[in-house]
C-alpha positions as CSV (number, residue, x, y, z in Angstrom):
1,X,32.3,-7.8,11.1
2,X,33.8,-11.3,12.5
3,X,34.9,-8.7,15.4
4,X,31.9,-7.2,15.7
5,X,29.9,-9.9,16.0
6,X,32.3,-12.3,18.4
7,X,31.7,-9.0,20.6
8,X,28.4,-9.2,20.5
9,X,27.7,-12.7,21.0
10,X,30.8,-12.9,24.2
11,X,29.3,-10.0,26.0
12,X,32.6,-7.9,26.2
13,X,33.5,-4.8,24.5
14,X,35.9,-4.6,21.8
15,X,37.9,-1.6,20.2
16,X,37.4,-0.2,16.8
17,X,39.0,2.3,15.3
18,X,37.2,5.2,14.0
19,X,37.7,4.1,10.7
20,X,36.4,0.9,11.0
21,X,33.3,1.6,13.6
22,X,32.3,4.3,10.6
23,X,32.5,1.2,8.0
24,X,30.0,-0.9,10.5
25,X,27.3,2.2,11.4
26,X,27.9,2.3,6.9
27,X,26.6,-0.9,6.4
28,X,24.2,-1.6,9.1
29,X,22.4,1.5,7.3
30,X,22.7,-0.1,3.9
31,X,21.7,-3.6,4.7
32,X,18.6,-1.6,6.6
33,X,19.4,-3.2,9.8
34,X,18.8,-0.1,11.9
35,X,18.8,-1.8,15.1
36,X,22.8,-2.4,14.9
37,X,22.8,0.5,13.3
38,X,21.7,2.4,16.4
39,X,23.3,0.5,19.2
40,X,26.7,0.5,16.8
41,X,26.6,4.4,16.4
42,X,26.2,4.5,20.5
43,X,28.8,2.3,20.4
44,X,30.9,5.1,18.2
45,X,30.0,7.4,19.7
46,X,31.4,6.2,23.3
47,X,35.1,5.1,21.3
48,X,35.2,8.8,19.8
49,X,32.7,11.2,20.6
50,X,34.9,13.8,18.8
51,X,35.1,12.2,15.7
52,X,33.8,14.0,12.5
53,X,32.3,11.1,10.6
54,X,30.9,9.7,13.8
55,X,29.7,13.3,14.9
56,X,27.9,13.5,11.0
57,X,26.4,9.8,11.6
58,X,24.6,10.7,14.3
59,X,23.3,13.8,12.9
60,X,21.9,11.4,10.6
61,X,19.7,9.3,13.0
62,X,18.3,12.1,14.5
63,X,17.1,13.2,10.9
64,X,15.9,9.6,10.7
65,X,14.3,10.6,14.1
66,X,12.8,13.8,13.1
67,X,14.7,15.6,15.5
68,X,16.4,18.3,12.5
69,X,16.4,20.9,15.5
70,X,18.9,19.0,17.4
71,X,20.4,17.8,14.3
72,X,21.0,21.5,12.9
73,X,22.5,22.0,16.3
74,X,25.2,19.2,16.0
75,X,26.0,20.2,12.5
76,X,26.7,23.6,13.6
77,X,29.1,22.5,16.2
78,X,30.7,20.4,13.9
79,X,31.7,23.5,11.9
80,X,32.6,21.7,8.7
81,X,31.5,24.3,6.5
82,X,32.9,23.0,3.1
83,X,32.2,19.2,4.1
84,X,28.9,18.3,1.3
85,X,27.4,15.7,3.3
86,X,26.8,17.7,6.0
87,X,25.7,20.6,4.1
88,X,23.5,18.3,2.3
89,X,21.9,17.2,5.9
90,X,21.6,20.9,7.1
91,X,19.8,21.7,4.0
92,X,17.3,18.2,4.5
93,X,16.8,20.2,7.7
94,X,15.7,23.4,6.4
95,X,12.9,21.6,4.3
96,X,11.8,19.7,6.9
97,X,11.7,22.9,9.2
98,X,9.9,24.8,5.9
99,X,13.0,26.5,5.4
100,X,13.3,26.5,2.2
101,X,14.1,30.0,1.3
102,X,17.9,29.1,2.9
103,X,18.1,25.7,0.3
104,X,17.2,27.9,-2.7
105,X,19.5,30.3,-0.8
106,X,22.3,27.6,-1.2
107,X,21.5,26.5,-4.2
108,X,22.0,29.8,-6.2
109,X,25.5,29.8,-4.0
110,X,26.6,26.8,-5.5
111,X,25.3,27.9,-9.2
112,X,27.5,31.1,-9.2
113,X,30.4,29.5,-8.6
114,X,29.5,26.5,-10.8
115,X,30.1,23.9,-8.2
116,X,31.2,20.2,-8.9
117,X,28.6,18.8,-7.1
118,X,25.5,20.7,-8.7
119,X,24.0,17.5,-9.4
120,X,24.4,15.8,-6.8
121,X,22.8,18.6,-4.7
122,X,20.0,18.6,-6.8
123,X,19.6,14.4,-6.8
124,X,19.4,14.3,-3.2
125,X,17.1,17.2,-2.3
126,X,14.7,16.4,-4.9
127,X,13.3,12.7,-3.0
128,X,13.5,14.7,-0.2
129,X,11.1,17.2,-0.6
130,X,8.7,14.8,-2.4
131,X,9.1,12.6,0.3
132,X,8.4,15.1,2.9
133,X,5.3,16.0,0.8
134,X,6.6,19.5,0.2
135,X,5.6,19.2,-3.5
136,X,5.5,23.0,-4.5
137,X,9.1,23.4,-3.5
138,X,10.0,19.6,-4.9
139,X,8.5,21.0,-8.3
140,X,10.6,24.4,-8.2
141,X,13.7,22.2,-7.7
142,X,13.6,19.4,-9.9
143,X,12.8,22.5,-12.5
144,X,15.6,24.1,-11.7
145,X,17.6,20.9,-12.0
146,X,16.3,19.7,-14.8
147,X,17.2,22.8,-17.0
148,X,20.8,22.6,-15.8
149,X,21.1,18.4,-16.3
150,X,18.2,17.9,-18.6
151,X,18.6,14.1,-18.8
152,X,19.0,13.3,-15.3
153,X,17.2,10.5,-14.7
154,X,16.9,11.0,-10.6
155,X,15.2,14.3,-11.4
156,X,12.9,12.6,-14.4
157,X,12.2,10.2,-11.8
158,X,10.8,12.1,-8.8
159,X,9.3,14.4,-11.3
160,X,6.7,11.6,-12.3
161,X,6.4,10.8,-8.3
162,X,5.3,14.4,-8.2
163,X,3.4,14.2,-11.3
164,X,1.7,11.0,-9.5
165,X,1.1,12.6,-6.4
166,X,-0.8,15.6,-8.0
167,X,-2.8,13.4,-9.9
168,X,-1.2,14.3,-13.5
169,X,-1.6,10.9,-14.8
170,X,-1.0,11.6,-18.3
171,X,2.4,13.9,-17.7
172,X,3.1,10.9,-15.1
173,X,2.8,8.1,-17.8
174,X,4.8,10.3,-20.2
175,X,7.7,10.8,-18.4
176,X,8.0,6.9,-16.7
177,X,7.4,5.6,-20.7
178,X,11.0,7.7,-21.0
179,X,12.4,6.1,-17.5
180,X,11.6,2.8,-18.9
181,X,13.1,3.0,-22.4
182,X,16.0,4.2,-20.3
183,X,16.3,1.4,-18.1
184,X,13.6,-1.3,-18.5
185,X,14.9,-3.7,-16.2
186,X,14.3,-1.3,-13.5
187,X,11.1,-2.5,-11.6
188,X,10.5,0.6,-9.9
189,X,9.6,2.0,-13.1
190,X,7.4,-0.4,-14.4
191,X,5.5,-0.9,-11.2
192,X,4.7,2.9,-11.1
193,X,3.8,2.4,-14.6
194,X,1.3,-0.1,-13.1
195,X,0.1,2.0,-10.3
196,X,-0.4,5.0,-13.0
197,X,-2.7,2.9,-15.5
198,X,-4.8,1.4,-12.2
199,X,-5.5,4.8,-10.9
200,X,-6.8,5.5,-14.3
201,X,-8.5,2.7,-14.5
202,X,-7.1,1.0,-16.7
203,X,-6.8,-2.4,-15.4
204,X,-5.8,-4.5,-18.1
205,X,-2.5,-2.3,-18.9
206,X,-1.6,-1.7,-15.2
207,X,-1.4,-5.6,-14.7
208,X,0.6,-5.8,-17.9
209,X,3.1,-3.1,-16.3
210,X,3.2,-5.3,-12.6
211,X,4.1,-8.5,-14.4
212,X,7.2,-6.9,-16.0
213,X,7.8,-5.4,-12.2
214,X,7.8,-8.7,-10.8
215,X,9.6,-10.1,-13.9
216,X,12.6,-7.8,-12.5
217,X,11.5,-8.6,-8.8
218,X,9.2,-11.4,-8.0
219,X,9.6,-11.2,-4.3
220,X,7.9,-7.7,-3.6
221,X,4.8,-8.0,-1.7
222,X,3.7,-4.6,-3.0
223,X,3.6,-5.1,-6.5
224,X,2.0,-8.4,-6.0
225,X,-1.4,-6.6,-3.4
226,X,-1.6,-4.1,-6.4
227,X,-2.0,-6.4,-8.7
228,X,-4.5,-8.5,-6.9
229,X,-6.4,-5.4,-6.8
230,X,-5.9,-4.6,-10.5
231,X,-7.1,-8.3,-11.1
232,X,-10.2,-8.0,-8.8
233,X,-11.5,-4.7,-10.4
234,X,-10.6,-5.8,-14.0
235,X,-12.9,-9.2,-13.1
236,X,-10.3,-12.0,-13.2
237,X,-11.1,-13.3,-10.0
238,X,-9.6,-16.5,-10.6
239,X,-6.3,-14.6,-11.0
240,X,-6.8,-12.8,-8.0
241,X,-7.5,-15.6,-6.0
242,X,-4.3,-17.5,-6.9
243,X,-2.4,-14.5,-6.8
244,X,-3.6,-13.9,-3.0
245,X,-3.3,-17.9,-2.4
246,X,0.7,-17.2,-2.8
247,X,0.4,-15.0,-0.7
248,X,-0.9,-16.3,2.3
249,X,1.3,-19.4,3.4
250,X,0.7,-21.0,7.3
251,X,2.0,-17.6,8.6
252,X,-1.0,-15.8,5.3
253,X,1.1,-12.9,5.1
254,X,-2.1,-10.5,4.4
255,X,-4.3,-12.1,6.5
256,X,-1.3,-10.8,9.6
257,X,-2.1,-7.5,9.1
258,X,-5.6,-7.9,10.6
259,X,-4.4,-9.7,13.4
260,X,-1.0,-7.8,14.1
261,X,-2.6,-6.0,16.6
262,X,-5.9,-6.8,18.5
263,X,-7.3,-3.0,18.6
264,X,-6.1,-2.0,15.1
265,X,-9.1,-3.0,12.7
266,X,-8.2,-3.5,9.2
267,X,-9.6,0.6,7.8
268,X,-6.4,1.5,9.8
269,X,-3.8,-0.3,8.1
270,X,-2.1,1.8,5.5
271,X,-0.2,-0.9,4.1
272,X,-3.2,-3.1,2.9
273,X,-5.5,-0.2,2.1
274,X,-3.6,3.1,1.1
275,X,-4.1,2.0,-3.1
276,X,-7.9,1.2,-2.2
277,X,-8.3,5.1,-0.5
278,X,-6.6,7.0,-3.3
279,X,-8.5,5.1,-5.7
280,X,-11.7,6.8,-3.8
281,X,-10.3,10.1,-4.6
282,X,-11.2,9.8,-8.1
283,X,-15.0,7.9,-8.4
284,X,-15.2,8.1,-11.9
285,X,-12.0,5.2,-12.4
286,X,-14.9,2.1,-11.7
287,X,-18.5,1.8,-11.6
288,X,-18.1,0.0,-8.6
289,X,-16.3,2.7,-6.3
290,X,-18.9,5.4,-6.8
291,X,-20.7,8.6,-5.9
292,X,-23.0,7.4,-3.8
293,X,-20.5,5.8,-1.4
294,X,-17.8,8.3,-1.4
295,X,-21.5,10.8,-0.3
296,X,-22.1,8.3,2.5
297,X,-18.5,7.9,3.5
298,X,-18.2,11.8,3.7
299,X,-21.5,12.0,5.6
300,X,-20.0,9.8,8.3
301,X,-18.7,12.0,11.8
302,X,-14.9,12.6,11.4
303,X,-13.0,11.7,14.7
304,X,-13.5,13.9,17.1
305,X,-16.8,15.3,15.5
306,X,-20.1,14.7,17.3
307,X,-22.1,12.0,15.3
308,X,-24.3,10.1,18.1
309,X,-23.5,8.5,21.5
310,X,-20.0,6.9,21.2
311,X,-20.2,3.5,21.3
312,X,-17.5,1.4,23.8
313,X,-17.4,-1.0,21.5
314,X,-16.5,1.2,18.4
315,X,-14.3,0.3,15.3
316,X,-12.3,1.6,12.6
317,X,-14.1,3.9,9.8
318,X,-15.3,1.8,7.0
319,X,-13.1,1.3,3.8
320,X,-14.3,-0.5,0.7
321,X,-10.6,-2.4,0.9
322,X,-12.4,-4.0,4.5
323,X,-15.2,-5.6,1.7
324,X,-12.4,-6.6,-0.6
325,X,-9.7,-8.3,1.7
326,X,-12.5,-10.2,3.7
327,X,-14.0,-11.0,0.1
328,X,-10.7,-12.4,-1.1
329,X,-9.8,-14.1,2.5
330,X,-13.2,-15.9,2.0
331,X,-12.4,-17.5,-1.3
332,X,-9.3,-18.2,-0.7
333,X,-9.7,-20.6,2.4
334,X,-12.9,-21.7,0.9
335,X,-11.0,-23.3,-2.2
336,X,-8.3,-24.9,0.2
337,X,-10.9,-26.2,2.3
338,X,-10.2,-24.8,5.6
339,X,-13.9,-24.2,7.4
340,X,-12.8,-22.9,10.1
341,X,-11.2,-19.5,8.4
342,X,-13.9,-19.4,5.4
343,X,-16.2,-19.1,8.2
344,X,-14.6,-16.7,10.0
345,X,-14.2,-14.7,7.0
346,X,-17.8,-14.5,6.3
347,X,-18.4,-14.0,10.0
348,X,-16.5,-11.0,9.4
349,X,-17.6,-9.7,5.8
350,X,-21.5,-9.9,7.2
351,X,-20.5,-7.9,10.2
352,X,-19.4,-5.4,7.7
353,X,-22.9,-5.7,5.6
354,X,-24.6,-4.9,8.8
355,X,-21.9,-1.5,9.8
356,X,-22.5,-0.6,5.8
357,X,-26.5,-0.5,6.5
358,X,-26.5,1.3,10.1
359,X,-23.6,3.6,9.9
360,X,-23.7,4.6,6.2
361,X,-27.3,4.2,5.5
362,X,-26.8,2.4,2.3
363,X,-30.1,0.0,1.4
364,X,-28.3,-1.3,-1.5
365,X,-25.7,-3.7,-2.6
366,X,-25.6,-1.9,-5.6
367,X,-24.4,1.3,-4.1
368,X,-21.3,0.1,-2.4
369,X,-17.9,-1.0,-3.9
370,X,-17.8,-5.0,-4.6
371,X,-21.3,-5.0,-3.6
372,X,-22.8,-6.3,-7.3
373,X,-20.3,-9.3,-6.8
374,X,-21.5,-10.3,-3.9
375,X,-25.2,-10.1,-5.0
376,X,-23.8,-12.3,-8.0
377,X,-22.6,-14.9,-5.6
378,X,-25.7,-15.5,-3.4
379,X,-27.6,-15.8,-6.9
380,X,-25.0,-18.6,-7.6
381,X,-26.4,-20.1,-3.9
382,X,-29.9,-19.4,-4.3
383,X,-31.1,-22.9,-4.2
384,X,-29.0,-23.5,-0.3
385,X,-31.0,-20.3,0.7
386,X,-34.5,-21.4,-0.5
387,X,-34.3,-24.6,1.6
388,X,-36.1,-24.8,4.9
389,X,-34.2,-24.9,8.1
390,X,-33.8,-25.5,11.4
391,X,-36.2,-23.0,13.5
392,X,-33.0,-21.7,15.6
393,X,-31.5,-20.5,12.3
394,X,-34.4,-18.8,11.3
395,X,-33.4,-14.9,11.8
396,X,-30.0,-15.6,10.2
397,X,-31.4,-16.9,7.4
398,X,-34.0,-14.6,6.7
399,X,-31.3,-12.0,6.9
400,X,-29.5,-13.7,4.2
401,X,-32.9,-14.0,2.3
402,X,-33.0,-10.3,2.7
403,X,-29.4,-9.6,1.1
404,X,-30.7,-12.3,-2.0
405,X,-33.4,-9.5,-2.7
406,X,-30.6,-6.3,-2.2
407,X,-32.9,-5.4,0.8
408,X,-30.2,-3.8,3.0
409,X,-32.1,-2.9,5.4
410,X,-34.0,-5.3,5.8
411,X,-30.7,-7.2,6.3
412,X,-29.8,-5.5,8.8
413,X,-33.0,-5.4,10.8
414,X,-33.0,-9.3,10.7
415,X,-28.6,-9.6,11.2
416,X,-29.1,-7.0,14.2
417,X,-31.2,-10.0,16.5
418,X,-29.1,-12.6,15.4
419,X,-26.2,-14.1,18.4
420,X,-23.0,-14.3,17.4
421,X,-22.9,-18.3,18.3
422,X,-26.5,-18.2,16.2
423,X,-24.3,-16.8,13.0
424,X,-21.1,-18.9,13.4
425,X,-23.0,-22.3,13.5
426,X,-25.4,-21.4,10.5
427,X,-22.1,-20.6,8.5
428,X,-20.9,-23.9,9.3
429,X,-24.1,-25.5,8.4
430,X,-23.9,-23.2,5.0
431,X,-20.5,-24.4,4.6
432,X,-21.6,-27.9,4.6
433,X,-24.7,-27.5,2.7
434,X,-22.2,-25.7,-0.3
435,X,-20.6,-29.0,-0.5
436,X,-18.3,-29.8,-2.9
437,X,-19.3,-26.6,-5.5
438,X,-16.1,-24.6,-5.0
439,X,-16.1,-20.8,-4.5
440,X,-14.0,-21.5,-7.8
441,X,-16.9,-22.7,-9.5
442,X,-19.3,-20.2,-8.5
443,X,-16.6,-17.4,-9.2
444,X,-16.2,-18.8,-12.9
445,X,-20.3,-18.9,-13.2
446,X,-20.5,-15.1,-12.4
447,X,-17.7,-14.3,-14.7
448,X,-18.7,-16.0,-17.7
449,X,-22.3,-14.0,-17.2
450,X,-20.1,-11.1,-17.2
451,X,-21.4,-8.3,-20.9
452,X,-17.9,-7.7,-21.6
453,X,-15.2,-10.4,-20.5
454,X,-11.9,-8.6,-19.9
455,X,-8.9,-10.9,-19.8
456,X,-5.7,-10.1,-18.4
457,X,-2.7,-10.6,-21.7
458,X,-0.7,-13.8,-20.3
459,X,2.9,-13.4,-19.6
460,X,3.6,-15.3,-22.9
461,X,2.1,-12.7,-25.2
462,X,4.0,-10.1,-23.3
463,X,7.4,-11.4,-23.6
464,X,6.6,-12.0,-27.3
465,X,5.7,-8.4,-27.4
466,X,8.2,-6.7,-25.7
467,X,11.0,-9.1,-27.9
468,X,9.1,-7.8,-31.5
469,X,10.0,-4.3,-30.8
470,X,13.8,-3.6,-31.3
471,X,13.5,-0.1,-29.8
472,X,12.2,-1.6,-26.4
473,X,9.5,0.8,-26.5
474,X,7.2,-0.5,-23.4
C-alpha cells in the first residue's frame, strides 16, 4: 500500500506483482473505495492482462457495471471450468440475464455429486436474486437451500428480505425474532425488525427495534431517518425534532439532499422518501396516509401521460415525505433560531399547500398526510393571524386565514395572487410577530391535546428489559 500510494502521489508507475496488484484491487473493493478500485484493476490489467485472478477481477466490475453479456464473454475465455468464483459470477449472470433455468441447471449438478461448496453456492446466489428483485426464483432457492442447511442463517436472512418485500409482515417478523435470538448484536437485524413493525404500523415497537440498531451502530444515517419517521407518525414530535437536529450540522445532512442538485425536487430522492412511498402502499397503517390521497395521487397524469398543457416550470410529483421533511426542516431551524431557513422552509411547505389544492384537488387539510398537524399548529397561532396588518400583506394573509378555517381552496385562490417577495417578507414579519413562543412550545401544546398520548419506552426501560430476560428473547 506504502508503494502504491508513493506511486500515486510521484506520478510514476511502479511494478507489482500479480500477487500483490490482486491484494490492492481486494481491498479497494472491501474498504468500498471503488474509484482505486477501478483505476488499480486498469492498472492490472496493463502489468498482466493474462492473468487469471486479474482476468476474474475484471469480470467482476463489469457485473458491478451491468455489463454480464461481456462479462459471460470473458469468463468463457478464461476457461476455468472447475474455478467456483467464476462459476459463481457466470451463474450471477444468468439471473441477471433471466437465465435461471441454467443456475437451477447447476445447482442440481452440484447436488448429485454432493459438492463441498453447496452452501456456499446457495449463500451467494440467494442476495443475488433478492437483490436483482427476481423474488420467485430467490424464493425457489433459498427453499431449496434451506431444506439442505436448515439453519443457515444467510438463507433465514434473505428469506425475511423476501418475506419483507412481498409484504408478509408476520412470516417477516417471525423469522428476524429467530435471526436476532441468534445474533442480537447484529444491527441489521434489529433495524429490519424496525422497518417491519413501522410498515405495520406499529410505531411504538419499531422505534424500540431502531434504538437497539443504533445501540450496535449509532452512526447510520438510515436507521436514524426511519426512526424520525417512526417518531413523527407515533406523535413524539419533540423526539423527532432532536433526532433530525443531530442530524443536520452546518453542512444539515438531510436538508443536502434537496439541494444536491438544482433540478432534482425532493419527490425524486429515493434516499429520503423510498420508506414514506411504500408506506403508501398500504393506507390502512395511519389515519393520516389515507384513501383519499393515495385516490388523488393515482388520479394525477403519469409521465408521459396527457394531463393538461405542460407547464415549463414543472416539478417533481407530490409525495407526502415533501410535507414531512419541509415540516421537520421548519421546526428544526425555528427552535435554533435561524430566520432565514425557517422562512425558507415555510416558503416552501406553502408552495406545496398551494400544488396539494391545484394539482390534486384536495380542499381539505384533513385529507392529506400530516395535514391535521398543521391545522393544529395554526390553531396554536390563531391570535398572530387575527391581528390586523399592513395592507400590502393583505392577500397573503387572508390565504393563511383561509388554511385556519381548512378552506383549501380558498387558500389557494388567495396564495395564487400573492408575489413571491409579498410571501417571503410576511413570513419574516410572522417570524417576528411569533416571538419568543418556540415551535417547541407550540409542538408540546398540540401533543398534550392529543385523545391518546403514545410515548416512545426510553432507552432505560429497554436495557432493563432486554437484561431481565436470560434467554435474550427480543
Amino acid at each position: 500500500m506504502q508503494r502504491y500510494s508513493k506511486m500515486e502521489n510521484n506520478g510514476v508507475e511502479t511494478y507489482f506483482d500479480a500477487d500483490e496488484i490482486v491484494e490492492l484491487i481486494d481491498y479497494f473493493e472491501m474498504t468500498d473505495d471503488f474509484d482505486h478500485y477501478r483505476k488499480t484493476l486498469q492498472y492490472a490489467q496493463k502489468l498482466h492482462p493474462e492473468n487469471p485472478d486479474v482476468r476474474t477481477r475484471i469480470c467482476r466490475m463489469y457485473i458491478y457495471d451491468e455489463k454480464y453479456a461481456e462479462a459471460l464473454s470473458l469468463i468463457e475465455k478464461i476457461g476455468e471450468a472447475d474455478d467456483l468464483e467464476l462459476n459463481l459470477l457466470k451463474m450471477e449472470c444468468f439471473c441477471a440475464l433471466d437465465r435461471y433455468e441454467e443456475v437451477s441447471a447447476y445447482i442440481d449438478a452440484q447436488e448429485m455429486m454432493e459438492s463441498d461448496d453447496l452452501e456456499d453456492i446457495y449463500e451467494y446466489l440467494a442476495p443475488v436474486l433478492n437483490g436483482l428483485e427476481k423474488y420467485e426464483q430467490s424464493c425457489d432457492l433459498i427453499r431449496r437451500g434451506l431444506e439442505h442447511f436448515p439453519e443457515n442463517m444467510v438463507l433465514k436472512e434473505e428469506l425475511c428480505y423476501y418475506y419483507e418485500a412481498q409484504g408478509e409482515t408476520e412470516q417477516a417478523l417471525a423469522l428476524v425474532s429467530e435471526l436476532i435470538d441468534y445474533d442480537p448484536y447484529e444491527g441489521d437485524f434489529w433495524y429490519m425488525q424496525g422497518r417491519l413493525h413501522f410498515f405495520n404500523g406499529d410505531y411504538d415497537k419499531a422505534v424500540e427495534s431502531l434504538d437497539f440498531a443504533l445501540t450496535c451502530d449509532d452512526t447510520d444515517t438510515e436507521i436514524k431517518i426511519l426512526k424520525i419517521y417512526s417518531l413523527f407518525m407515533n406523535g413524539d414530535y419533540d423526539k423527532a425534532i432532536d433526532l433530525y437536529m443531530e442530524l443536520m450540522p452546518d453542512d444539515d445532512e438531510i436538508a443536502d439532499w434537496i439541494d444536491r442538485n438544482e433540478d432534482v425536487q425532493p419527490g425524486h430522492i429515493e434516499e429520503v422518501y423510498i420508506l414514506l412511498r411504500n408506506l403508501l402502499k398500504n393506507t390502512d397503517v395511519s389515519n393520516e396516509l389515507n384513501t383519499n390521497w393515495n385516490e388523488a395521487l393515482q388520479q394525477t397524469p403519469a409521465d408521459g401521460e396527457e394531463g393538461g398543457e405542460a407547464d415549463e416550470n414543472s416539478t417533481a410529483p407530490i409525495s407526502p415525505g415533501d410535507i414531512l421533511l419541509h415540516l421537520l426542516q421548519m421546526f428544526a431551524y425555528t427552535v435554533k433560531g435561524e430566520q432565514e431557513k425557517t422562512v425558507e422552509a415555510a416558503e416552501n411547505l406553502l408552495q406545496l399547500l398551494f400544488r396539494i389544492g391545484k394539482e390534486l384537488d384536495i380542499h381539505s387539510l384533513h385529507d392529506m398526510p400530516f395535514g391535521q398537524l398543521i391545522r393544529s399548529l395554526m390553531e396554536e397561532m390563531k391570535s398572530v393571524f387575527e391581528r390586523k396588518v399592513d395592507s400590502s400583506f393583505a392577500v397573503i394573509h387572508a390565504a393563511l386565514q383561509r388554511l385556519l378555517e381548512d378552506d383549501l381552496a380558498q387558500f389557494c385562490h388567495c396564495y395564487g395572487r400573492c408575489t413571491p417577495q409579498t410571501v417571503e417578507d410576511y413570513l419574516n414579519w410572522l417570524y417576528e410577530q411569533f416571538g419568543g413562543k418556540t415551535i417547541r412550545t407550540v409542538l408540546d401544546n398540540v401533543y398534550t391535546k392529543k385523545t391518546t398520548l403514545r410515548h416512545a419506552i426510553t432507552p432505560e426501560n429497554l436495557v432493563n428489559s432486554y437484561l431481565m430476560n436470560k434467554y435474550n428473547r427480543n
